[in-house]
N, C-alpha and C positions, 0 to 999 in steps of 0.2 A: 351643529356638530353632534346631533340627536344619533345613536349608536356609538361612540368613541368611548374610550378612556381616559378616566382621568387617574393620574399618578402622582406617587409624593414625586418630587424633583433628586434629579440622580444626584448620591454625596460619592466625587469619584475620590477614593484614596490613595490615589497614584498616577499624577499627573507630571512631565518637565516642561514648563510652559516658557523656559529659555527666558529670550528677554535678556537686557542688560548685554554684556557680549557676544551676546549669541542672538540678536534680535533680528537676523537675517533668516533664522531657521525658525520660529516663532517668537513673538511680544502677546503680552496682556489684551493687546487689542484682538486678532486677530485669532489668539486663543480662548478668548472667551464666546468669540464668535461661532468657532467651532464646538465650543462646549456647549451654548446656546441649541446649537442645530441638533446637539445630541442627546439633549436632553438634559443637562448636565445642570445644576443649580449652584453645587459646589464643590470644588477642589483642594484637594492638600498637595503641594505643591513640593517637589523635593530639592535635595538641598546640592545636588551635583552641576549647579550652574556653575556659571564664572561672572564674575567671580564664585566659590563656593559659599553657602550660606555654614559658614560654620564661627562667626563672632558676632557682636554685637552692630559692627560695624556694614559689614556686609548684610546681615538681616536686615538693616536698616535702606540699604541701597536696593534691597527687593521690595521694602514696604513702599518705597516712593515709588517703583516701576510698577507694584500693582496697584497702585492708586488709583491707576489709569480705566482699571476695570468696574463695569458693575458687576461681574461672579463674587459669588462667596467663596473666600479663598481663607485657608490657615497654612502655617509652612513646617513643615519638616527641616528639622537641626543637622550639620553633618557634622561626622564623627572627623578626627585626625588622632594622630599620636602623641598628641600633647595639647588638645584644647578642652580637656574634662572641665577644668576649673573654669573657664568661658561659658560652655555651655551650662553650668551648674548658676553661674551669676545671671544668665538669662531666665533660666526657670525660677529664680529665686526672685529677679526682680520685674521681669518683663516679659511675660511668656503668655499674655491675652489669647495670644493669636499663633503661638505656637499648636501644636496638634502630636508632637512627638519626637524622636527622634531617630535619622535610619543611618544604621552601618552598613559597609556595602564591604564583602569580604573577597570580596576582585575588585580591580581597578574599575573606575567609572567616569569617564568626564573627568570633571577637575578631581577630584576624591581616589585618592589611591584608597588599594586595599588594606584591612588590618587584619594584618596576620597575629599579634600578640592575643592570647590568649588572656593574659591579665587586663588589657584594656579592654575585653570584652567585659572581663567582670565586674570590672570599675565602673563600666559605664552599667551596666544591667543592674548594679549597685545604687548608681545615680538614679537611675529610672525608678527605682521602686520606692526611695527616699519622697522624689515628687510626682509621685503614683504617675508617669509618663509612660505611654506606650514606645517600645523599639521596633522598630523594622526593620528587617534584616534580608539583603541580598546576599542569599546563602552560598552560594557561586566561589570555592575555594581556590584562590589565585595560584598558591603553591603548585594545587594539582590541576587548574589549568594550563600552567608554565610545563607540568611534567607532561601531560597528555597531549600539546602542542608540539613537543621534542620529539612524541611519540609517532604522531602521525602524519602515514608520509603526503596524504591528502592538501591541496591549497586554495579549493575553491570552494563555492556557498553548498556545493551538496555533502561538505564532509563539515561543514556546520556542526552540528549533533553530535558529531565523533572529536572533533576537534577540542568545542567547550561540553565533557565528558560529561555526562548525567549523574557520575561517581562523585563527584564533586561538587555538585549540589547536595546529592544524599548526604556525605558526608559533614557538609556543613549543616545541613539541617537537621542532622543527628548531634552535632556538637552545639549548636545553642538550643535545642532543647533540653540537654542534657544540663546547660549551665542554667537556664534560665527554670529550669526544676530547683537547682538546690539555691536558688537568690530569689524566687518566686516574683519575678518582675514580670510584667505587662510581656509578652513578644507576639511581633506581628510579624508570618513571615509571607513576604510580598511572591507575587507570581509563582508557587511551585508548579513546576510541571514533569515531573514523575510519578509514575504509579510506588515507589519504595519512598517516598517524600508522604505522601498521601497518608500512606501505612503508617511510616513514624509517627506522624500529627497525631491518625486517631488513636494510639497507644496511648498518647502526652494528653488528651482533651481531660482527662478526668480533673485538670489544673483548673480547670474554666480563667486560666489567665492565658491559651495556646489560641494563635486568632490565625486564619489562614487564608488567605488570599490567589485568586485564579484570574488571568485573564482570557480572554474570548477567544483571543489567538492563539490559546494555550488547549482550547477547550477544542476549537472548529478545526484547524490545522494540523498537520503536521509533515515531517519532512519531504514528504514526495512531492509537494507544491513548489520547493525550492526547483526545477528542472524549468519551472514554466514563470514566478518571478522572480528568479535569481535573488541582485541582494536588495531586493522590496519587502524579501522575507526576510532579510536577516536581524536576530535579534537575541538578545540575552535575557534567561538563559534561550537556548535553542526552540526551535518546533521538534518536537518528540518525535514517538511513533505512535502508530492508530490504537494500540493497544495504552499508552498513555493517556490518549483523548476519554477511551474509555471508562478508564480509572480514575481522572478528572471527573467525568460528569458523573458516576454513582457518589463521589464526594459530595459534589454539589446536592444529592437528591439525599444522601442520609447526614446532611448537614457537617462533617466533614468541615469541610470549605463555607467560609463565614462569608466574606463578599466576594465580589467581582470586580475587578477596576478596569482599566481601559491600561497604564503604564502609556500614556501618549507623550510620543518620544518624535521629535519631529527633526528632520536634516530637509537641507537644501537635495533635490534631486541632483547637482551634479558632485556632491558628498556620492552620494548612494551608486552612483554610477561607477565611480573607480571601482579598479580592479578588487575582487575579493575581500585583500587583507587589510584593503587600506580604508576601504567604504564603512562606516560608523553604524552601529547598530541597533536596531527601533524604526518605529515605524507612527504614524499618528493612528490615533485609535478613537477618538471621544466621538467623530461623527457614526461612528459605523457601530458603537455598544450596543443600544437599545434597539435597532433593525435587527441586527443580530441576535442577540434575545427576545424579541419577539416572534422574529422567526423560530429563533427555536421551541418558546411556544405553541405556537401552533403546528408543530410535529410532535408535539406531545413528550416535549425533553424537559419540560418542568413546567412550574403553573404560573400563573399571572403572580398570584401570592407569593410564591419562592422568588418570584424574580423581583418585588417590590423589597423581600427582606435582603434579596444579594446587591441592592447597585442604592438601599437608602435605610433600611430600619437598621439592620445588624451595624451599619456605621454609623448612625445616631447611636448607639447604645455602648458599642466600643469604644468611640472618642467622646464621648459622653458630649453630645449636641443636644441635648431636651427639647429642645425648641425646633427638631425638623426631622425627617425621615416618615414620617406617619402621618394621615390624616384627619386630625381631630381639632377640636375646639381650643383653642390657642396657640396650636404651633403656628409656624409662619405659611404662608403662602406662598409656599417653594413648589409648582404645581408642574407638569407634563400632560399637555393632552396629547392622546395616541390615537391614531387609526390602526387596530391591530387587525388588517387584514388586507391593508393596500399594497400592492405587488408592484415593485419599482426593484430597478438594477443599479447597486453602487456604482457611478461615475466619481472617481477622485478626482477627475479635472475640475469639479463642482465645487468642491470642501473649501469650507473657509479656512482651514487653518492654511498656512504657505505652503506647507508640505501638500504637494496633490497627486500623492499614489496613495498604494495598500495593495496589500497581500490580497485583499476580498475588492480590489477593482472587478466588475465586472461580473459580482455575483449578483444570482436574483435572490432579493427576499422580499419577508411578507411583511411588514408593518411600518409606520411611519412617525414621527414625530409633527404632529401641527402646530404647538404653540407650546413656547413656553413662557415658567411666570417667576419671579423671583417676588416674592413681600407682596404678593397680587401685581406686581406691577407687569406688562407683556415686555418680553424682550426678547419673542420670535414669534409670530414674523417681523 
């Protein structure tokens, strides 16, 4: 393997790796396979499953369903309208393996939206009591509901206009605005606006604002929906090109602290139905690190930014000490790369069940050859 790279092992922080009632659309096994292929060492796993991980009970029914894997995995808590004091008994007695906790401010899976205001601050309350990170899917259901009345559009290219980019801004202006005067941890997952972007870096001087992009967020945007319909579809939306752009100067003046994947996986004959009724996500974990090293090698960031965006910045955020860096005693979470072998994404390939993507059928430049978890290989 004399010219390759060797990498820390990617820490994805936003993975739904299903399982449990939904193990037709992915399981542990077959998710970690994928995550294996992608390079992926470890996962934070969110809590919109079904059942939902939001008691003691149900976290426990996802600790038995990932027992199953060898990934390194921690879980994300979900919020509801009334299980503050639940989640509060977990952090206080049983929270090894938690990694934080995420509100989703639209409906999501099992997880409705919370519109109250005060159980935002309750909970950004709670989080700062047991110094907890929150993530927050800023996506404001109120003014998705108004902007859905609004437009007379019904199909995947009014996506964008549909779930309103205003609506995002706005939530992301409202928990930073809360999460300034309670100075709690907030992590907010996928923004993909150039006016989201802008807020963040106003809010950085907190050094407790953490910001999160995905690939799909970065590489895509709406014009692709004409040609994979709903393979694109996803929350919040693919932007515009002028978005994409705004994203990657984040990325390069740090801005944007990781990268995840958001690997959201459905049955192909889910994604098939018509428009409104087809679920939205897409898998991601095979296609991250091809895609960032591609981008690499066009000169859209450096080997270095990209080891800090997909494994240091989330060692240090979720305070892992033991992985994201290469040095003398952390673990042997490793990646070797070939960053220059030129292969085209086939999703009929991907281990995960899910075998589309948006990026079917793109050429890039780099590869994943083996991965190691504790030195141990578990790809190939």
């Amino acid at each position: 393997m004399r010219g390759n790279w060797v990498i820390p092992g990617i820490i994805d922080p936003h993975e739904h790796l299903r399982d449990l009632e939904q193990a037709d659309k992915e399981d542990w096994t077959s998710g970690s396979q994928a995550a294996f292929s992608g390079g992926i060492t470890t996962v934070f796993e969110m809590p919109n499953t079904i059942p939902p991980t939001t008691n003691i009970h149900n976290l426990n029914l996802k600790r038995t369903a990932a027992g199953r894997s060898l990934l390194n995995h921690k879980f994300f808590l979900g919020v509801t309208h009334d299980n503050l004091s639940e989640l509060e008994f977990i952090l206080r007695q049983d929270a090894d393996d938690i990694v934080g906790i995420k509100i989703f401010l639209a409906d999501s899976g099992s997880l409705s939206a919370i519109r109250d205001k005060k159980i935002i601050r309750q909970l950004f309350s709670l989080a700062r009591k047991y110094n907890t990170v929150v993530a927050v899917h800023t996506e404001l259901q109120d003014c998705l509901e108004n902007w859905q009345r609004k437009t007379s559009g019904n199909k995947i290219a009014f996506h964008n206009e549909i779930r309103n980019r205003r609506c995002a801004i706005q939530g992301t202006e409202l928990v930073l605005k809360i999460a300034r005067e309670i100075k709690n941890k907030l992590y907010l997952a996928h923004v993909s606006t150039r006016e989201e972007v802008e807020l963040v870096r106003s809010y950085k001087d907190d050094n407790t604002i953490y910001c999160e992009v995905t690939p799909h967020h970065l590489l895509l945007n709406e014009t692709v929906l004409d040609r994979v319909g709903n393979f694109g579809k996803v929350n919040p939306p693919l932007r515009t090109a002028a978005d994409n752009a705004a994203l990657w100067q984040a990325v390069r003046d740090g801005t944007i602290d990781l990268i995840g994947t958001d690997h959201a996986p459905h049955t192909r004959a889910e994604k098939q139905k018509p428009y409104p009724a087809a679920p939205s996500g897409f898998p991601g974990s095979e296609t991250l690190l091809p895609l960032l090293l591609t981008a690499v090698n066009k000169e859209y960031l450096t080997m270095n930014r990209l080891t800090e965006l997909t494994a240091g910045r989330a060692a240090e955020i979720f305070d892992l000490p033991d992985r994201g860096v290469i040095k003398a005693g952390s673990r042997a979470d490793l990646v070797v790369v070939d960053k220059n072998k030129k292969w085209t994404i086939d999703a009929a390939k991907f281990h995960s069940k899910a075998k589309y993507s948006p990026f079917d059928g793109m050429e890039v430049e780099g590869a994943v050859l083996m991965t190691l978890i504790d030195g141990s290989i578990v790809l190939p």
